[in-house]
N, C-alpha and C positions, 0 to 999 in steps of 0.2 A: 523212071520211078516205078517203082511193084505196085501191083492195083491196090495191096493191104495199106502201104504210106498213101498210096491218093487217099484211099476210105479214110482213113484216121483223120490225113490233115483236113478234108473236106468235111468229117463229122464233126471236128475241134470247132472249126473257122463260121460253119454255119450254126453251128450250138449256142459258139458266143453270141453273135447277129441275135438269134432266139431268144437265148439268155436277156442279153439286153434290154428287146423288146417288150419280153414279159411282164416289164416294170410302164409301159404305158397306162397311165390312167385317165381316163374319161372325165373331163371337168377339173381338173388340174391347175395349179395358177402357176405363173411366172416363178414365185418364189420359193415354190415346192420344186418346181424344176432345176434350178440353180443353185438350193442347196439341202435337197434333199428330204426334208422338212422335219430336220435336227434330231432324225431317227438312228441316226449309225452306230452300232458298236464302237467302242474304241480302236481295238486289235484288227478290225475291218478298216476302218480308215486308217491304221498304220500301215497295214499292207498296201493299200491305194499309195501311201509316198512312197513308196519303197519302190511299187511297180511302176510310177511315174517315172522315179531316178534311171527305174534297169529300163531302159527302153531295148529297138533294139542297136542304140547304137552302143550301149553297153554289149549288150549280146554275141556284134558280131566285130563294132568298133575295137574295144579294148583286146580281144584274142590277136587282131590283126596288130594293132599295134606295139602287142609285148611279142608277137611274132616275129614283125620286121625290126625291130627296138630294142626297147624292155620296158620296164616297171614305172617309167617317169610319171606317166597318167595317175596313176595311182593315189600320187600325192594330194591328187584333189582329193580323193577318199576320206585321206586321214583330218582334213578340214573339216569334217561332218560335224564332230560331238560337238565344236564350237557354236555352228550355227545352231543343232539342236537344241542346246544348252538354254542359248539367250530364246530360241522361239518357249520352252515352255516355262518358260521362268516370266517373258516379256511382251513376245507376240500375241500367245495362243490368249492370252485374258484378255491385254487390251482389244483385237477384234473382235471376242465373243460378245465384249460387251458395247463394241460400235456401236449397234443398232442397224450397218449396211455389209450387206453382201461384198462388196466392190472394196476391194486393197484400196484404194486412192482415193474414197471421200475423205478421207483422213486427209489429203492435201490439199484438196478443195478448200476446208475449213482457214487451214493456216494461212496459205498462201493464193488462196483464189482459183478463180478456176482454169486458169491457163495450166497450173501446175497439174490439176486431176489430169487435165486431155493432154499434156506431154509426158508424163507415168505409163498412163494408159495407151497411148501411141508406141511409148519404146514395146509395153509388155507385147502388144498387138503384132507388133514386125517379129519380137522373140519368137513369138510361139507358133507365129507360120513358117520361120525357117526352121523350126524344128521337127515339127509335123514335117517340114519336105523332107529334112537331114534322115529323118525314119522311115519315110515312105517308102526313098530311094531304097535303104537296105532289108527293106518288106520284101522288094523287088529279087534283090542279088541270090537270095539261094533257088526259088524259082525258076529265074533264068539259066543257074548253075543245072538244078534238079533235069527240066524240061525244054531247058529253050525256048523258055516263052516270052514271047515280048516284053520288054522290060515295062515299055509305056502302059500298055495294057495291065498289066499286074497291078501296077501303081493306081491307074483308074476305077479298076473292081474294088481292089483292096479300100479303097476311100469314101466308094458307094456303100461300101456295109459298115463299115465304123460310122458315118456320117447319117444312115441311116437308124442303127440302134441308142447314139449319141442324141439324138432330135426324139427318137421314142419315149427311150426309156430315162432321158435326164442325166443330171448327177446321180442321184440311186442307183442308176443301171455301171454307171460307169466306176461308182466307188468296189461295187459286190462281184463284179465282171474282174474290175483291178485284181480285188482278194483271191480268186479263184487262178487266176493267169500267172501274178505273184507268187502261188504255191506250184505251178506245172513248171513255169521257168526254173524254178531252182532246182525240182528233182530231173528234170533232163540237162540240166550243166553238171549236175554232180554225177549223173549214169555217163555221159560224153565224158568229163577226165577222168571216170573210172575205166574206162575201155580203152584210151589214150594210153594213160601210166601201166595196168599191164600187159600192153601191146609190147612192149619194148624188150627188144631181145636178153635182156640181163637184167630184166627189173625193172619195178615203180623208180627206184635210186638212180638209176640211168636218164631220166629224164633231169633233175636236179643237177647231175657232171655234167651233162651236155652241158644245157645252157647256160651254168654259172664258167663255163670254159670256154666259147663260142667265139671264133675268129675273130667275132666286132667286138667282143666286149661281152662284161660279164649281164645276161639277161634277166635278171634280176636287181640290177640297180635301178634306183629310187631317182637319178640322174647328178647333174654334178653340184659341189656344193659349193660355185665359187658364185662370184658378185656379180656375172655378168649377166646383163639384161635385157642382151640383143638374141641370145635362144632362151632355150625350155629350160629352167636349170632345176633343183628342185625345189631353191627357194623362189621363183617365177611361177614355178605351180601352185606351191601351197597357197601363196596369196592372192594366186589367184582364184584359187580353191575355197580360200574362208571369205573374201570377198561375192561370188556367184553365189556360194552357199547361204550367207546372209542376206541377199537379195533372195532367192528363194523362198527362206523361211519368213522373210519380214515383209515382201512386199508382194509377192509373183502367187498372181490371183490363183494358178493350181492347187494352192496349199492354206490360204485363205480359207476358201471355198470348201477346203476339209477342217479349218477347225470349227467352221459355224456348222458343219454336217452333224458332227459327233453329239451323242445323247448330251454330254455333262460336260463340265469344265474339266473335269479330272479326265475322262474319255480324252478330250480332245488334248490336252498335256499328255499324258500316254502317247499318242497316236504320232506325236511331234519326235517322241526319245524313240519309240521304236522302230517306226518308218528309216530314222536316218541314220540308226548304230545297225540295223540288220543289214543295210546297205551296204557297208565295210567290209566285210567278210564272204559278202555274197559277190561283189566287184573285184577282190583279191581271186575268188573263184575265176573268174572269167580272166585271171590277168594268167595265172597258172595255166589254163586252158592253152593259150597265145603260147606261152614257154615250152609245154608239153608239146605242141604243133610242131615247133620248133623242132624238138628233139624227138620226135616219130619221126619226122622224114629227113633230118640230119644221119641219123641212124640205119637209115637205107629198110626200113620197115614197108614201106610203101613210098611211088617215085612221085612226084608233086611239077605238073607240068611248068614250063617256064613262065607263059602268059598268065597263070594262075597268080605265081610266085612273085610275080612283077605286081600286085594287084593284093596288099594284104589283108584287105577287107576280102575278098573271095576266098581267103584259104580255109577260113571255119568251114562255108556252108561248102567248101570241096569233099572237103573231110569226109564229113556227114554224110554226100552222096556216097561217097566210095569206100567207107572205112566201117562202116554202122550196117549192121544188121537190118533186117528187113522187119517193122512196125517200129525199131526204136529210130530208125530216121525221120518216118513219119512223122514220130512223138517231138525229137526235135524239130522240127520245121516247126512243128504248129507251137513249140513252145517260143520262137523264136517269135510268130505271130502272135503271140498272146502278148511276147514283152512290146511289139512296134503300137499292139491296136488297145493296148490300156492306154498307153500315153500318147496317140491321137488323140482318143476319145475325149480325153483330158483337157487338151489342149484346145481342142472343136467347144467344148462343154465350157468351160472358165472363160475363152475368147468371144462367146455368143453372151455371154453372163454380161462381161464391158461392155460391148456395143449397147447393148440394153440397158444397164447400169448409168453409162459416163457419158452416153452420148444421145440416144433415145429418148430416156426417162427427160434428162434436164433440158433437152431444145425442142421437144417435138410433142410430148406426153407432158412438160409443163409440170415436171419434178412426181414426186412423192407423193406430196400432201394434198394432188387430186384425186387419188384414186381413196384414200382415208376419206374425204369429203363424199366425194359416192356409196363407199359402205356405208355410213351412216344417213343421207338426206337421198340417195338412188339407187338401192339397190340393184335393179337392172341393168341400169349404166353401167354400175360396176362391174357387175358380170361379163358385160360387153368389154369393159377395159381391160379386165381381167385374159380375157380370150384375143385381146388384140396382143395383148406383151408375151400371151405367150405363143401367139404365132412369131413374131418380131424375133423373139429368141430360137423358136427354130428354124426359121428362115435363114438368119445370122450363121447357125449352125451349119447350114449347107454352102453359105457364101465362105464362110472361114477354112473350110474341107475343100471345097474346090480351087481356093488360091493355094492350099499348103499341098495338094498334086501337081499344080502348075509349078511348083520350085523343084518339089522332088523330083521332075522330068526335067528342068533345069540343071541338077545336080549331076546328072549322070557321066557328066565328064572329069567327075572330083574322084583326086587319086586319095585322096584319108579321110574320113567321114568325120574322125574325130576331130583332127585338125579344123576343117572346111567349118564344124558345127561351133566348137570351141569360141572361131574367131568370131563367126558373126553372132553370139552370142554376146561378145565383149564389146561387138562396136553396137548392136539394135538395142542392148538393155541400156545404153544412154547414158549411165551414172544415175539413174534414177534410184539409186539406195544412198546417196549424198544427199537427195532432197527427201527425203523419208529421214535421215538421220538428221537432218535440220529442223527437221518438224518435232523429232521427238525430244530437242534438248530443250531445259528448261529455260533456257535465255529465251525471249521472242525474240523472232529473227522478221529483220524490214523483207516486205514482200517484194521490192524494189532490187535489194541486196541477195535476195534468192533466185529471182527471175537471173539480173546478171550472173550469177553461181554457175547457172545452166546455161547459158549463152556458150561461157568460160568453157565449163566442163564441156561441151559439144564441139567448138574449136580442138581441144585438148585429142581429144578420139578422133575427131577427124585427120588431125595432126599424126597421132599414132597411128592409122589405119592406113594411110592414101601417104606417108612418108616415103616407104620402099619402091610402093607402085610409081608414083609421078617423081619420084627421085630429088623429093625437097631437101632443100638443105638442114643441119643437125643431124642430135642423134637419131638413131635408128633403132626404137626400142622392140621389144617381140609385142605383137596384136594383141597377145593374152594381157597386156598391162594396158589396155585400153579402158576396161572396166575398172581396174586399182587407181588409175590417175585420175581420170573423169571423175568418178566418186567423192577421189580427197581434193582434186580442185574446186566441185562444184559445194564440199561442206568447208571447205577453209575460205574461196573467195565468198559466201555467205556470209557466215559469222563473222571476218574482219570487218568485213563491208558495215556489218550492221553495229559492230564497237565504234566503227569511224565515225558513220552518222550520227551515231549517241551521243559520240564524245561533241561532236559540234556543235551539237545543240545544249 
């Protein structure tokens, strides 16, 4: 690596740390921490989802896999405007006007509190395996760049997101998003401008290749028939508008941003653009993958074997050996900016729960102590005030240090997207089956809900652990773990609760 890419990536990576920090305030409560203290721009917190979504498994995932592949990924993409649609038509009001922080008081209410802490449980394992799913590929261009220990990478990189995330709060981590969101996009656009024309006969010569490519045309969207045991395209899409809707309607990262936003309006804003800029900016990164393709299909530059074996490594190969000296820098650090907004995020929203769903109600004796203190003790309160928000960033360093322990975990995983994909389908639970049980107008028995969830958790365990222990039936793809779970856990619900009605 040329000393000008160290300077860059070292003045990017410790800028943000700074950045971050900046937003530390003195005397601070809990509640300004975790949501900002409903000062955000709109178009600021839209970039924040947006930088959530591109992490860097967007970054370096989706190239690798329209590299080795094509376009199937994709399909989750065009699932967006769905979820968008219902979040600011449906979500972004009803949580504004919650009155909690926390996705899942909401199921407290309906269905008791077993349902808040098995929500909050599934979100809890989500968002540490994804923090690892990132970590790891924090790691890969570094080791690619210098050969530097993969472990070690993972460890630094975790110390400084974990550290500006505990300083500087959501605020730090929404404005940090914005700033990182706008570096990522102009270094994936300069990277497939120097890709396409690289190519000895043209930008159009990347487009032949890979819609001609010995496996198949690289650009397909994947296949369009019934089957359910791969990837097909209708296996993605639904699984695509299903994660998407768990996202926007329950997955405390995006909560979290619409109680940030100044206004209702802001925060509707923040929901449409966050997830239609997504679209166009993930079809970038899917072109990226294609163009890879057809650079070193075209004999422009050779593309070592072990590399090639390894499609996640081929971006950041790239980069070291295809890129100019400071715009490699710029990408690496852009590449860091997409892995350490959505740490930060994930550290920042998972310290929020702990605090929120499990803290406040068994140990802190809910809410309506600390209301009691402002009014009849004000010192007290002050004290309690200082205890939650130690609690919260304590939590903060516990949740960053478990999501390094998987990312050094991960290291043996051949597709990051895949590896993230699944466990995202079996950790999130079907926990948007019991959020969509809560929001229908029928009252649903808590009894007929709990079973719901029993069901739905058989159901994914059943789809998960079928192929590995080699149980008997079908054999459906992992990504349908989140589709069935969900619709078992809202059909055995509401029948359950028609039955009981009717017998009474």
């Amino acid at each position: 690596m040329h000393l000008i890419d160290f300077i860059i990536f070292i003045v990017f990576t410790l800028g943000v740390v700074v950045f971050g920090c900046s937003f530390f305030k003195k005397g601070s409560s809990a509640d300004e921490f975790t949501s900002a203290g409903h000062s955000i721009p709109g178009w600021v917190v839209g970039m924040s989802i947006f930088a959530t979504y591109v992490s860097s498994i967007s970054y370096i995932g989706y190239p690798g896999k329209a590299f080795a592949a094509d376009w199937n990924a994709f399909v989750f993409s065009l699932s967006i405007p769905i979820a968008s649609y219902f979040a600011a038509k449906y979500f972004v009001p009803f949580y504004r006007h919650s009155g909690s922080v926390s996705a899942y008081t909401f199921l407290e209410e309906k269905f008791g509190a077993w349902a808040r802490l098995y929500a909050s449980a599934c979100y809890l394992l989500t968002q540490i395996a994804r923090m690892g799913s990132i970590l790891y590929l924090l790691a890969v261009p570094m080791y690619i760049l210098m050969g530097w220990d993969m472990h070690t990478v993972i460890i630094l990189t975790s110390i400084g997101i974990i550290v500006y995330s505990m300083m500087g709060g959501l605020k730090a981590v929404i404005w940090a998003d914005a700033i990182q969101g706008i570096i990522l996009i102009g270094g994936a656009l300069l990277c497939l401008g120097i890709l396409m024309f690289s190519m000895p006969e043209g930008p159009m010569q990347t487009f032949e290749l890979a819609a001609n490519s010995p496996m198949g045309n690289k650009f397909s969207l994947g296949a369009f028939t019934s089957d359910l045991t791969t990837s097909t395209f209708w296996v993605c899409l639904i699984y695509g508008i299903f994660i998407n809707l768990q996202n926007y309607g329950i997955d405390q990262n995006y909560v979290q941003r619409y109680h940030a936003a100044k206004t209702d309006k802001d925060a509707k804003f923040s929901a449409l653009f966050g997830g239609y800029l997504f679209i166009p900016v993930s079809a970038l990164f899917f072109l990226i993958g294609s163009a890879l393709y057809s650079y070193y299909e075209a004999g422009v530059a050779p593309l070592p074997a072990e590399i090639q074996a390894k499609p996640d490594y081929v971006f950041p190969y790239f980069i070291v050996n295809g890129l100019p000296v400071g715009l490699r820098g710029l990408l690496i650090a852009s590449i860091f900016a997409a892995g350490m907004s959505t740490v930060s995020t994930s550290v920042t929203s998972a310290a929020t729960i702990i605090l929120t769903d499990y803290v406040r109600p068994f140990f802190l004796k809910a809410r309506n102590v600390a209301d009691h203190l402002r009014h009849h003790d004000p010192a007290d309160h002050h004290k309690h005030q200082k205890l939650e928000l130690a609690i919260v960033r304590l939590s903060s360093f516990g949740v960053g240090l478990l999501g390094a322990c998987v990312a050094i975990a991960m290291l043996s995983v051949e597709s990051i997207i895949d590896a993230w994909w699944t466990l995202s389908s079996i950790f999130s639970g079907g926990m948007l089956g019991l959020f969509l049980l809560g929001c229908i107008p029928q009252k649903i028995s808590r009894f007929a809900a709990f079973l719901g969830c029993v069901c739905g958790i058989v159901v994914i365990g059943w789809i998960s652990l079928a192929e590995l222990w080699h149980l008997p039936g079908i054999h459906l793809h992992p990504y349908l773990a989140i589709v069935l779970g969900t619709t078992t856990i809202f059909l055995v619900g509401f029948l359950l609760t028609l039955l009981i009605k009717g017998k009474k």
